[in-house]
C-alpha positions as CSV (number, residue, x, y, z in Angstrom):
1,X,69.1,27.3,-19.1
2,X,67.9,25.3,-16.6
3,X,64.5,23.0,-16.4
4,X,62.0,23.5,-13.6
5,X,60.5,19.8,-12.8
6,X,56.6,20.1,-13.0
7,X,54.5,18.5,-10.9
8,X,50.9,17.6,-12.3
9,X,49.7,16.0,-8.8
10,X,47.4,13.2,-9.0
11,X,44.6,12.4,-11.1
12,X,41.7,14.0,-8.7
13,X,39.4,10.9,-7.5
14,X,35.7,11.7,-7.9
15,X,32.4,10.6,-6.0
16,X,30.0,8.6,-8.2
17,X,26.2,8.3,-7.6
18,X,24.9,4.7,-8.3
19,X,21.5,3.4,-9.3
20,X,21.8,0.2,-8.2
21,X,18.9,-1.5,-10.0
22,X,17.4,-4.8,-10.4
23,X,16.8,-4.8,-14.0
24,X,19.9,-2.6,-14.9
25,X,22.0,0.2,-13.2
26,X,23.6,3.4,-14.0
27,X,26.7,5.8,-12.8
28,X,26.6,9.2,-13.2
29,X,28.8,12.4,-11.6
30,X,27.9,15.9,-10.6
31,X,29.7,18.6,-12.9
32,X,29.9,22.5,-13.9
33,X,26.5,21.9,-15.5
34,X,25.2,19.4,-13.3
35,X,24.5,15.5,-13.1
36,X,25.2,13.8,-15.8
37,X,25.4,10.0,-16.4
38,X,28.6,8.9,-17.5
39,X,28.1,6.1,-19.4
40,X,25.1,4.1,-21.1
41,X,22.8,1.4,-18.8
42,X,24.5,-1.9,-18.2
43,X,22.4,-4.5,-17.2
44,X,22.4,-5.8,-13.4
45,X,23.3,-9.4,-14.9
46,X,26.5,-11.2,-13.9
47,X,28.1,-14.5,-15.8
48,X,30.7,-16.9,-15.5
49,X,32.8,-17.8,-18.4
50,X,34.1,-21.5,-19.2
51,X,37.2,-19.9,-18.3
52,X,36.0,-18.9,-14.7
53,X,36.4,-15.1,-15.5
54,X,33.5,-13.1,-13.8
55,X,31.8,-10.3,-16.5
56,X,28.8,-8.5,-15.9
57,X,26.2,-6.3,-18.2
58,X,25.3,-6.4,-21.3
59,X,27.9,-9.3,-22.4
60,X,26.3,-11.0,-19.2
61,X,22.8,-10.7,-20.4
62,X,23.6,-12.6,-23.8
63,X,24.6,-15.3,-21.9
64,X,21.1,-15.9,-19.9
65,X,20.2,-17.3,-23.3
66,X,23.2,-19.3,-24.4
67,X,24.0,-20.7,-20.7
68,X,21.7,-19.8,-18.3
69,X,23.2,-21.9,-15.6
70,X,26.1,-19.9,-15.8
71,X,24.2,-16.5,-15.1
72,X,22.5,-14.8,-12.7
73,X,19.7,-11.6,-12.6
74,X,17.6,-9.7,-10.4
75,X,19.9,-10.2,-7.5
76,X,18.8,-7.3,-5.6
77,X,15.4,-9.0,-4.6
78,X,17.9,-11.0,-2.7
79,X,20.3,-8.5,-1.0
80,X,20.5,-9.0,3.0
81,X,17.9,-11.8,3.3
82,X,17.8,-15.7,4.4
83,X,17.3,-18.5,2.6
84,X,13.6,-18.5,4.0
85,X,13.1,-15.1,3.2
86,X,13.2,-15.5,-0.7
87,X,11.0,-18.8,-1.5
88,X,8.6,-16.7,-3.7
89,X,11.7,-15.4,-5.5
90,X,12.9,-19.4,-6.3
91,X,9.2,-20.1,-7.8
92,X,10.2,-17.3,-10.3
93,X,13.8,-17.4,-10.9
94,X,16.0,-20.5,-12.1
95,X,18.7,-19.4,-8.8
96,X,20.8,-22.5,-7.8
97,X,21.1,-22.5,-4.3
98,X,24.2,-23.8,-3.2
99,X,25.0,-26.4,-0.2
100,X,25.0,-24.6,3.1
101,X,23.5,-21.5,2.6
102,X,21.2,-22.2,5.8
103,X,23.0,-19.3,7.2
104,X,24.3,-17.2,4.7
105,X,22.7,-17.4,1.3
106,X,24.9,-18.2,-1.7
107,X,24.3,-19.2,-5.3
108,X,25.5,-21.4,-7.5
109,X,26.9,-19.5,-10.7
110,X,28.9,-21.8,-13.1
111,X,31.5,-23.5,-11.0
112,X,31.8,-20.5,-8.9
113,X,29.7,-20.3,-5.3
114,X,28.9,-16.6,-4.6
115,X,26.7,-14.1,-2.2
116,X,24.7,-12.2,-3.4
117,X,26.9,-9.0,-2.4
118,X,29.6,-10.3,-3.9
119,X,27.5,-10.9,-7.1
120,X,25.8,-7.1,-7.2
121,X,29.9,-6.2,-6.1
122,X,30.6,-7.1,-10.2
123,X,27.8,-5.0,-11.4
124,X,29.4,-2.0,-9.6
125,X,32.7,-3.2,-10.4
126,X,31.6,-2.8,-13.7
127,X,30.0,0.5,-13.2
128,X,33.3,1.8,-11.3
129,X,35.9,0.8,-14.1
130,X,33.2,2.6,-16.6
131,X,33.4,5.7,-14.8
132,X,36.8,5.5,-14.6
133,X,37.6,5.3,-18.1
134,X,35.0,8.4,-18.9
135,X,36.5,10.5,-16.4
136,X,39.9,9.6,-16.8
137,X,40.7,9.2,-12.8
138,X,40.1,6.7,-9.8
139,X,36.4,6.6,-8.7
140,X,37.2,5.4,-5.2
141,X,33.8,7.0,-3.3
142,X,30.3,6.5,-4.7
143,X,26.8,7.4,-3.4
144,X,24.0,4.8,-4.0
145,X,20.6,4.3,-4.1
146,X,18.5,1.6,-2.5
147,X,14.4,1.2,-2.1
148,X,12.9,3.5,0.4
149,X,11.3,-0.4,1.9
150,X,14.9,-1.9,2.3
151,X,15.6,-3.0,6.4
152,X,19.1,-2.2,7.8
153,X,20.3,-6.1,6.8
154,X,19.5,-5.1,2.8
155,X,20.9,-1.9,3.3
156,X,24.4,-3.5,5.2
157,X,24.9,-5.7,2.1
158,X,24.8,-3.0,-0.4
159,X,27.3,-1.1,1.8
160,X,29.7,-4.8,1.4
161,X,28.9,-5.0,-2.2
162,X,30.1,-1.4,-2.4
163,X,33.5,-2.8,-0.2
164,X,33.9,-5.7,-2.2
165,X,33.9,-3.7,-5.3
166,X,36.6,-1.5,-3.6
167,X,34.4,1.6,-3.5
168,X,33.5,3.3,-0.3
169,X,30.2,3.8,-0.3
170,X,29.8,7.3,1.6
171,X,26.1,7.5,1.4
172,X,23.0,4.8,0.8
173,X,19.8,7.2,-0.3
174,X,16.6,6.3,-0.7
175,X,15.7,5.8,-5.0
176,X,12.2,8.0,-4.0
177,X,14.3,10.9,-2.5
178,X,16.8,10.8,-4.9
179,X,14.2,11.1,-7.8
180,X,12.4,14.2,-6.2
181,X,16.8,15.5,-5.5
182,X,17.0,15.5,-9.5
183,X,14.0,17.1,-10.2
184,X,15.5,19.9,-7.5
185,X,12.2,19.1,-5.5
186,X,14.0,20.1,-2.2
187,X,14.7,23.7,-2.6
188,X,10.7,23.8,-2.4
189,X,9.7,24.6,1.7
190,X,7.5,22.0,2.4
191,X,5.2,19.8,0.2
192,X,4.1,16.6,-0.6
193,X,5.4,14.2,-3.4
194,X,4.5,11.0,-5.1
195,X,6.8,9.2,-6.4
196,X,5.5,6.7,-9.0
197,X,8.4,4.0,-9.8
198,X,7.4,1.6,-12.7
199,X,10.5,-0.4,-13.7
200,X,11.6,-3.2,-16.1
201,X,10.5,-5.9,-12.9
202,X,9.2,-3.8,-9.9
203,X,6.7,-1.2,-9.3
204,X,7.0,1.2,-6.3
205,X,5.0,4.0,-5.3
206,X,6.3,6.2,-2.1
207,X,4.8,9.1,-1.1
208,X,7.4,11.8,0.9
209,X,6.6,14.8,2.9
210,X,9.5,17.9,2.6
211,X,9.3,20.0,5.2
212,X,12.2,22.9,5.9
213,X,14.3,20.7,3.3
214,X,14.1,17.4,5.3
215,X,12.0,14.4,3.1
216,X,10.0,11.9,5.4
217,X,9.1,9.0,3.5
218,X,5.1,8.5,4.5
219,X,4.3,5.3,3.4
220,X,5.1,2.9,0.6
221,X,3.5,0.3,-1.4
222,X,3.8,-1.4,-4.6
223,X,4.7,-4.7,-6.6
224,X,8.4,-6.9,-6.8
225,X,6.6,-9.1,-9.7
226,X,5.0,-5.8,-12.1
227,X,6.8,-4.1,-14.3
228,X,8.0,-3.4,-17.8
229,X,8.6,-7.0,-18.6
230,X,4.8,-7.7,-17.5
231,X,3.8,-5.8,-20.9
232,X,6.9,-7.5,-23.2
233,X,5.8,-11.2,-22.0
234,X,2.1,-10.2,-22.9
235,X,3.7,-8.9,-26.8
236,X,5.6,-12.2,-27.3
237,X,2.7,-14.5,-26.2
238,X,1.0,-13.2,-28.9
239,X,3.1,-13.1,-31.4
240,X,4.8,-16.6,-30.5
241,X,0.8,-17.7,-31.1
242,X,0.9,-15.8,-34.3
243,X,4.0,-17.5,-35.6
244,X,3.0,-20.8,-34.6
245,X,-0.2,-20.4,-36.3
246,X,1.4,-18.7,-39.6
247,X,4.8,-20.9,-39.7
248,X,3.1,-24.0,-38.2
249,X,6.0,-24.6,-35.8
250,X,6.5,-23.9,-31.9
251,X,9.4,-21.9,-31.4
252,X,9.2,-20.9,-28.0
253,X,11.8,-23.5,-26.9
254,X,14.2,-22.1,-29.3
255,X,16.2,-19.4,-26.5
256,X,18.0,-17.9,-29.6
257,X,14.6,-17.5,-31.4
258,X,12.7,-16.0,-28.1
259,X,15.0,-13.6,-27.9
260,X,15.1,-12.0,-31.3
261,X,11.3,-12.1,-31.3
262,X,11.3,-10.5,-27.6
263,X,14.1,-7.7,-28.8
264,X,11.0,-7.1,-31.4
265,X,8.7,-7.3,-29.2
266,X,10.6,-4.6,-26.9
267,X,11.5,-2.3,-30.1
268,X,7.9,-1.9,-30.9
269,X,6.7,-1.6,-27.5
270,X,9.4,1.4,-27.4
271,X,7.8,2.9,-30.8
272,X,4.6,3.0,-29.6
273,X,5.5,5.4,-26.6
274,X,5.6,7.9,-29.4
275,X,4.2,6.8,-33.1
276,X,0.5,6.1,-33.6
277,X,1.4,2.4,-34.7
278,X,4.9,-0.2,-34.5
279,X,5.6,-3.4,-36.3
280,X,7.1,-6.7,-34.2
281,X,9.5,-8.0,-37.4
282,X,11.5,-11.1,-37.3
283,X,13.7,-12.8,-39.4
284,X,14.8,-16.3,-37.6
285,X,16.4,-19.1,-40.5
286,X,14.8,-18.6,-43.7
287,X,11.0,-17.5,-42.5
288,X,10.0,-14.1,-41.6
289,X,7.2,-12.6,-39.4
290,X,5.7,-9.7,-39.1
291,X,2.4,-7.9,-37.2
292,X,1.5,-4.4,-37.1
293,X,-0.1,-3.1,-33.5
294,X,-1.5,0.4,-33.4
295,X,-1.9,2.7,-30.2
296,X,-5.3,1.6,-29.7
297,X,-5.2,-2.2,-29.5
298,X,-1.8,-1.3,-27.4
299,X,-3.6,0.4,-24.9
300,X,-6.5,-2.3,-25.0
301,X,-3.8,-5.2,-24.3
302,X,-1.7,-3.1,-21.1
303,X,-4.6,-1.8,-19.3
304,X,-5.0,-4.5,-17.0
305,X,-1.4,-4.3,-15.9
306,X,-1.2,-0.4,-15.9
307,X,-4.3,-0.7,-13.5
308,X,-2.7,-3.0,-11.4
309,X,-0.2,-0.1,-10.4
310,X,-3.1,2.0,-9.4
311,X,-4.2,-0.2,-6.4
312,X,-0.8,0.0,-4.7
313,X,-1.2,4.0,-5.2
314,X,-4.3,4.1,-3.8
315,X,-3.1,2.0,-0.6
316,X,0.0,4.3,-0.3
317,X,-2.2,7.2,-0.7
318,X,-4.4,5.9,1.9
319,X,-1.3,4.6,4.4
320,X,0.0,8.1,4.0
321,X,-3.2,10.0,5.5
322,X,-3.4,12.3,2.5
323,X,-6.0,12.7,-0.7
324,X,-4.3,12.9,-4.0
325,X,-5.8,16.9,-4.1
326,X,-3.0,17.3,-1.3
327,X,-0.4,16.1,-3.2
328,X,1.7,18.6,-5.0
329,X,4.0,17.0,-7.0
330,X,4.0,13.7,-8.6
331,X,7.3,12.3,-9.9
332,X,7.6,9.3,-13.0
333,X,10.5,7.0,-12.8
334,X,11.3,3.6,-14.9
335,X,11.1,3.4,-18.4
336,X,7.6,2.2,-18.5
337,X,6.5,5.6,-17.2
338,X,7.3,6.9,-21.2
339,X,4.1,4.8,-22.3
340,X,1.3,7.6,-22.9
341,X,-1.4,5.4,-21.4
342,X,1.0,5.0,-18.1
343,X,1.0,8.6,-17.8
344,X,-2.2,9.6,-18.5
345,X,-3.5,7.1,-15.5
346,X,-1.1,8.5,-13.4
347,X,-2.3,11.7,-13.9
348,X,-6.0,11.0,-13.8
349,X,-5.4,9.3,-10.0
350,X,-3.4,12.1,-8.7
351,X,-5.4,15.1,-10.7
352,X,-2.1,16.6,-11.7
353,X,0.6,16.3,-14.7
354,X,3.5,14.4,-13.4
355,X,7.1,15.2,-14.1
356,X,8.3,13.5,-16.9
357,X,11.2,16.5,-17.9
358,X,14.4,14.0,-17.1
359,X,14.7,11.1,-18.2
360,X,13.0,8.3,-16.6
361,X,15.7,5.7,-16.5
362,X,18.4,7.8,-15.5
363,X,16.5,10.5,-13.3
364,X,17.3,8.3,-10.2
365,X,21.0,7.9,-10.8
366,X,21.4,11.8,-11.4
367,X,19.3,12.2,-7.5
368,X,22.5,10.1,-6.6
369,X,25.0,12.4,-8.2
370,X,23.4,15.4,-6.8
371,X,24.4,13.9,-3.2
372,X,27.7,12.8,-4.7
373,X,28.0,16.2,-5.5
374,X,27.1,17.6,-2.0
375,X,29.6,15.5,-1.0
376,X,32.5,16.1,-3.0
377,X,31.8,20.1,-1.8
378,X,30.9,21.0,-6.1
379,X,27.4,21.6,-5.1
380,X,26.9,23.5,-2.3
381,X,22.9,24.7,-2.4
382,X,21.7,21.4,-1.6
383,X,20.9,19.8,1.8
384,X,23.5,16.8,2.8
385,X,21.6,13.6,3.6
386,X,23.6,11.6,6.4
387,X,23.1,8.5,7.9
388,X,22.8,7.8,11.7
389,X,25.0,5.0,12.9
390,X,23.7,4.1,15.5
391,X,19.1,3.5,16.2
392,X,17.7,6.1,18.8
393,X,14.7,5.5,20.7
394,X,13.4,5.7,24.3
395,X,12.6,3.5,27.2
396,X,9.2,1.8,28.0
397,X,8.2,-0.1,30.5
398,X,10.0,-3.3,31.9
399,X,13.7,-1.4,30.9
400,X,13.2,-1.9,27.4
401,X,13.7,0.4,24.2
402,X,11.4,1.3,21.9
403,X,13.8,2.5,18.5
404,X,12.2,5.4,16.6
405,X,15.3,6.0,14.5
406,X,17.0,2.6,13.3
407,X,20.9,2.4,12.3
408,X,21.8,3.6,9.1
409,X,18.7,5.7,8.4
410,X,19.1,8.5,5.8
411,X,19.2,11.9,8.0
412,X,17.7,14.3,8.4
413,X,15.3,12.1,9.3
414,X,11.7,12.3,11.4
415,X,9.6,9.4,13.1
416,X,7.0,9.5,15.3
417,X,4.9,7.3,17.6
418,X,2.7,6.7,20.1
419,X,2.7,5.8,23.9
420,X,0.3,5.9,26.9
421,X,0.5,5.3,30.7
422,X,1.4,2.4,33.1
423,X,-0.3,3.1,35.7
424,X,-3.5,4.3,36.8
425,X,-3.7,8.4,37.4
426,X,-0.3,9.3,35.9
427,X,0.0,12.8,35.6
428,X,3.3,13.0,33.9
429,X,5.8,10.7,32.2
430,X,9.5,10.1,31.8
431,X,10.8,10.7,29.0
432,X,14.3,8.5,28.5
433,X,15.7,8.9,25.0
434,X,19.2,6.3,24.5
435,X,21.1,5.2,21.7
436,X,22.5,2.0,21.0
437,X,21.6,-1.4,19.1
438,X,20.9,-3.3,22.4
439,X,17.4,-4.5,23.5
440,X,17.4,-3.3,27.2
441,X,18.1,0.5,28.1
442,X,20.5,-1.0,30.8
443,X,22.9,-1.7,27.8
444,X,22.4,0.9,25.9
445,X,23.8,4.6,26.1
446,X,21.8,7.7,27.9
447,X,21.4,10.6,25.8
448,X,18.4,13.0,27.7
449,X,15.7,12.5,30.2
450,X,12.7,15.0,30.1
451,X,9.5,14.8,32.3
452,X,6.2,15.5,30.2
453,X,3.8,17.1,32.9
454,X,-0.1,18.4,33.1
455,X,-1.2,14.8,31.8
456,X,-4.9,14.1,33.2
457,X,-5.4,11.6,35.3
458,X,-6.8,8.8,33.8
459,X,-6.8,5.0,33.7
460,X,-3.9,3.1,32.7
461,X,-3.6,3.0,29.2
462,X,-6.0,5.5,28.3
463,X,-3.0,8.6,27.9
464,X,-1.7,9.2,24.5
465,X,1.5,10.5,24.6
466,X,3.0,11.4,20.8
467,X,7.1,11.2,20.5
468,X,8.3,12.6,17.7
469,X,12.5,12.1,17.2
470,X,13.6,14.6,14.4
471,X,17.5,14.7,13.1
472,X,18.5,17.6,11.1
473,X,21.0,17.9,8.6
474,X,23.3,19.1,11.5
475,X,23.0,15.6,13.5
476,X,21.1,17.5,16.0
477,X,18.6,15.5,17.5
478,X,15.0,17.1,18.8
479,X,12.5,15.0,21.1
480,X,9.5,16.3,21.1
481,X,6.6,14.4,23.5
482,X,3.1,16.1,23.3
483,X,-0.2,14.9,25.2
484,X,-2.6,14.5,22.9
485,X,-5.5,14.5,24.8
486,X,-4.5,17.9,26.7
487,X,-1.8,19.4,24.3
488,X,1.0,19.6,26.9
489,X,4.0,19.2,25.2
490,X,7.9,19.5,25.9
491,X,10.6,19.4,23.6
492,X,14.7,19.1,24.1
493,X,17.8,18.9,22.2
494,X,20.3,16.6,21.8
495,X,23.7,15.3,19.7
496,X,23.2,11.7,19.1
497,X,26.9,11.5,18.2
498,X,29.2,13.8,20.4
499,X,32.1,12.0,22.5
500,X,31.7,9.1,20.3
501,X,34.1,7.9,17.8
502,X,33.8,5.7,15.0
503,X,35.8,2.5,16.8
504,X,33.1,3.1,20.0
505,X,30.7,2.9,17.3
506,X,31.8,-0.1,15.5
507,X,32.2,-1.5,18.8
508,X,28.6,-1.0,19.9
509,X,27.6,-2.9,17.1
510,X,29.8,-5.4,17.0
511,X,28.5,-6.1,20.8
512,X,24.9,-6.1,19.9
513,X,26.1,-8.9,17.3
514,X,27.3,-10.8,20.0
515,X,24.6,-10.6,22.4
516,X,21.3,-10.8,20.2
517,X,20.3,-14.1,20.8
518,X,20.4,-13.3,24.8
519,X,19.3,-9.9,24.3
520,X,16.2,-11.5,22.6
521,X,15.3,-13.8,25.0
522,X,15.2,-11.4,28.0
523,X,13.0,-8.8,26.1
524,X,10.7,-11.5,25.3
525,X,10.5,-12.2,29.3
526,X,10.2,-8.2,30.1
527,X,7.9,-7.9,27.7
528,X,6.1,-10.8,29.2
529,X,6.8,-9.5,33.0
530,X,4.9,-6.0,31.8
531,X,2.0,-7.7,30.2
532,X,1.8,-10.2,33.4
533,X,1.6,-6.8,36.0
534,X,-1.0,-5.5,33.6
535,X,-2.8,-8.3,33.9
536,X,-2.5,-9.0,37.8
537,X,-3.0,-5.3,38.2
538,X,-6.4,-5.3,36.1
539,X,-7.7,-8.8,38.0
540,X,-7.0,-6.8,41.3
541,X,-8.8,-4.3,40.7
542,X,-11.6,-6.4,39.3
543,X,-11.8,-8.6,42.5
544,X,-12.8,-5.1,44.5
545,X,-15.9,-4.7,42.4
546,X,-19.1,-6.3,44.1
547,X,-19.9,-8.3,41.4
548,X,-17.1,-10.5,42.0
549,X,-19.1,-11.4,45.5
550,X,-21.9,-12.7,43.2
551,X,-19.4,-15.5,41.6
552,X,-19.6,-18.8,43.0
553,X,-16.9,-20.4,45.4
554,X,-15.5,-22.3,42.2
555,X,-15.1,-19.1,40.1
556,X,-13.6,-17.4,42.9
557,X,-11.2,-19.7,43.6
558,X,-10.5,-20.7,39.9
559,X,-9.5,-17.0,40.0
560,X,-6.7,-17.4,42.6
561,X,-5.7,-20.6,41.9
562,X,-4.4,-18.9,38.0
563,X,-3.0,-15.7,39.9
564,X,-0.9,-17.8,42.0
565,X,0.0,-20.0,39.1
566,X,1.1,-16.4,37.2
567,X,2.6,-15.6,40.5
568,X,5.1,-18.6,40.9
569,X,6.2,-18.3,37.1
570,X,6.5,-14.1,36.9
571,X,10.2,-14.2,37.8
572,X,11.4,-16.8,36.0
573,X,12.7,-16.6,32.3
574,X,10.5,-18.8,30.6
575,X,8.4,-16.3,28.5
576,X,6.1,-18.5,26.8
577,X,5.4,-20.3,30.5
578,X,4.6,-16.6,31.4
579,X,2.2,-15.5,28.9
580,X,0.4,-19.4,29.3
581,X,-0.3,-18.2,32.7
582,X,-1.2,-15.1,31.7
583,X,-3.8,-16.8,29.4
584,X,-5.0,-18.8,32.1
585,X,-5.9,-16.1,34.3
586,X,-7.6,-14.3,31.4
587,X,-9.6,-17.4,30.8
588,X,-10.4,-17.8,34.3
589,X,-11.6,-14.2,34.9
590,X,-14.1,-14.5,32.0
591,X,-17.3,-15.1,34.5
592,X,-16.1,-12.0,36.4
593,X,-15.7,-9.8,33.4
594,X,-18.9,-10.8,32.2
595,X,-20.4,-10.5,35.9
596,X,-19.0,-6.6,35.6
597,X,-20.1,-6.0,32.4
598,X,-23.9,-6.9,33.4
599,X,-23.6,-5.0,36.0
600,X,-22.8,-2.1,34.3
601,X,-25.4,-2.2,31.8
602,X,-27.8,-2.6,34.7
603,X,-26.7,0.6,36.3
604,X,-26.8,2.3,32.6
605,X,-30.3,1.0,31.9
606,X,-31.7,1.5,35.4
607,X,-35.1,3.8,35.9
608,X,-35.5,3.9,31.5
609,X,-38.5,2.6,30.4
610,X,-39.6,1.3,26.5
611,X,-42.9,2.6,25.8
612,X,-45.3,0.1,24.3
613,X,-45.7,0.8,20.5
């Protein structure tokens, strides 16, 4: 009897989602039953050995105690940003910079110089060969998260980290929207949802609207130096002033010592989420310390730093144009948010019960699977969050563009802002929209021209014209323009990326690399030139009033000796020459505009009479 050869195929690869965090990260994977995390939290910590050899979590970790030169933390803070970006950050951390890093910023780990994408590149390493050995297959594709506040350079250097660490990282989502994604938040139609983010080292508060299944993040607000550890460095003060009292000996410059004790510290801080009353015990040499702490003086002790996450809510509340009443759902994430007092604030400031069903540590890493899941084609209910590769916006005045929509932003996606007329007694405007990472429309590429019509006349810069750029899920893009003043509006559609290809895109980019220096410097001249042909065009029309006849010869001519001086320097490209000039004619029309303005309260007062009292 013969054999038949078998083929098994090969092992299926799967898409991860990542929570990336400062303190520690996660990996999880969307299954039959839905998200799960895969394996347990490794710490974002990365080490060099004596023998050079690169580890990172938890074995990392030990070593900030044992070798802290040779160990590094926290390196998201410093993800896509300059060495003069991150000077608060060196007060608080012990980071070696290393020779050079003027233009690219690199630390000095050990004997090893590294970036800090290549650094948060071993964390996922690390969270790629974990998932790997759990699911028993190649993880080459992952999902992950990032702050909703990261800029296009922090969100390009988690995309390299995700390279370096030989994942291709399909999708970057923002932690809030990924939080409200596990709580299934987006099958609701439309609502509004805090999202109240109180970590081991940051606290972030972002409130997002949902409307038709698209989140808009609002507004965001919150605190890179509050979190978690705030309330474990308050616990060991205290009891490193207990032992010193009780044992008669100083041991906070013992590392091995501080960190037993702040373990201690961290497993009673844990206990008293849910018992009425935890004991900090330590055993260090031959001594042993203990101190009971009931819920009570606990809550006494945190309240100051719980109500320092309130005042960043309150600002996003208020950024966000909302009341809490309007808020519907309110979202906990961080494993701080499992302290009762934490919870019950929360609660109090929004005036409704926040969801605390999922876990918080892991509730962002299984928003990441969900999209991993999307993805991969296993869920198919959910909406797909894409990215736009390349910033849309429109063109203003002087040939420049105005981005709504930057590179890289999650889609769908919805921004809107304001304009208003050039020129005096415009009844409609143009409406250019163009695509492209370029400063000047003239470089960019042409997407849709609209005219906005039925504008009332009025005076230049008195119209206010509201854009609104929304992406769907489709990549469809819809420009919307509405007068506010007379509720005209006009709305068309367009797709941002037909006829292009991915090498066209790269190759816009790559050419706004090239030219950004010069780009720069001829939209800080147009920018100039427009605010120069405001200016000549108000001092114009100022000269035509009577009460410029009343100045004397010296005013007068002090007047056309700076609009001849703005004159002479308009067309060349000197911009801060330009807007000198520009200051000198403002400076010089000051006895005219005061001349106008008294004439205009003479008119306004004229034939009223105050009664004697």
């Amino acid at each position: 009897m013969s054999t038949l050869q078998i083929d098994f195929g090969e092992s299926k690869s799967h898409i991860v989602g990542i929570d990336l965090g400062t303190t520690n990260s996660l990996v999880s994977v969307m299954d039959l039953t839905g998200p799960r995390i895969l394996s347990g939290i490794v710490p974002s910590v990365v080490s060099v050995l004596p023998s050079g050899e690169i580890i990172a979590g938890a074995e990392a970790r030990e070593r900030l105690i044992t070798d802290s030169a040779s160990a590094v933390y926290s390196v998201k803070r410093l993800m896509g940003r300059g060495l003069a970006d991150i000077q608060d950050e060196l007060k608080l951390f012990p980071f070696h910079i290393a020779p050079g890093s003027e233009s690219v910023l690199q630390l000095q780990i050990g004997d090893k110089i590294l970036t800090p994408p290549e650094i948060s590149a071993h964390i996922l390493r690390k969270l790629k060969l974990d998932a790997e050995e759990v699911l028993g297959g190649p993880v080459d594709q992952a999902v992950i998260t990032v702050p909703a506040y990261f800029n296009d350079a922090q969100r390009q250097a988690t995309k390299d980290a995700g390279r370096i660490a030989g994942l291709e990282v399909l999708r970057l989502v923002n932690e809030p929207t990924a939080a409200a994604l596990a709580y299934g938040l987006d099958k609701r139609n439309q609502g509004l949802i805090a999202v109240y983010d109180f970590g081991g080292g940051t606290f972030d508060i972002s409130i997002l609207r949902l409307h038709d299944g698209i989140f808009e993040v609002l507004a965001t607000n919150g605190d890179t130096h509050l979190g978690g550890d705030d309330i474990d460095n308050l616990l060991l003060k205290i009891a490193l002033e207990d032992i010193q009292s009780e044992w008669n000996e100083d041991i906070s410059g013992k590392p091995e010592a501080v960190q037993l004790l702040r373990r201690a510290v961290i497993l009673a801080k844990e206990a008293l989420s849910f018992a009425p009353a935890a004991t900090i015990d330590l055993t260090y040499g031959d001594k042993t310390y203990q101190r009971q702490i009931n819920v009570e003086l606990f809550n006494k002790l945190i309240e100051p730093i719980i109500d320092r996450t309130l005042a960043p809510c309150r600002g996003c509340i208020q950024d966000a144009g909302v009341t809490p009443e309007q808020i519907d759902e309110v979202v906990m994430v961080g494993g701080s948010t499992r302290i009762p007092l934490v919870r019950s604030a929360v609660e109090k400031l929004f005036k409704k019960r926040p969801h605390t069903e999922l876990n918080p540590d892991e509730v962002v890493a299984l928003g990441a699977a969900v999209q991993a899941g999307v993805l991969s084609g296993d869920v198919t209910d959910a909406l797909l969050l894409d990215v736009t590769p390349l910033s849309l916006g429109i063109e203003t005045m002087g040939g420049l563009v105005s981005k709504l929509i930057h590179r890289n932003s999650t889609i769908p996606a919805s921004e809107t802002e304001l304009f208003t007329n050039g020129v005096d007694g415009q009844t409609n405007v143009l409406i250019h929209v163009v695509q492209g990472e370029r400063e000047l429309v003239k470089d960019c590429r042409s997407l849709a021209r609209f005219d906005l019509k039925g504008i009332p006349p009025m005076p230049a810069g008195m119209a206010r014209v509201q854009v609104r750029f929304l992406i769907d899920a489709n990549g469809i893009l819809s420009v919307t323009a509405k007068d506010l003043r007379a509720g005209t509006e006009q709305t068309i559609e367009v797709k941002p990326s037909y006829g292009l290809n991915d090498d066209q895109v790269e190759a816009m980019i790559l050419e706004s690399y090239a030219n950004a220096e010069e780009d720069l410097k001829e939209r800080q001249v147009r920018e100039a030139r427009v605010e120069a042909d405001a200016v000549m065009g108000a001092t114009n029309k100022a000269r035509e009033d009577a009460s410029y006849l009343t100045l004397t010869d010296e005013d007068r001519a002090g007047i056309d000796r700076a609009m001849a001086e703005l004159q002479v320097v308009y067309h060349g490209d000197d911009h801060l020459l330009i807007r000198a000039k520009i200051e000198g004619v403002d400076i010089a029309t000051q006895s005219l505009a005061e001349a106008i303005m008294n004439s205009a309260i003479g008119k306004a007062l004229e034939g009223t009479h105050i009664d004697a009292q």
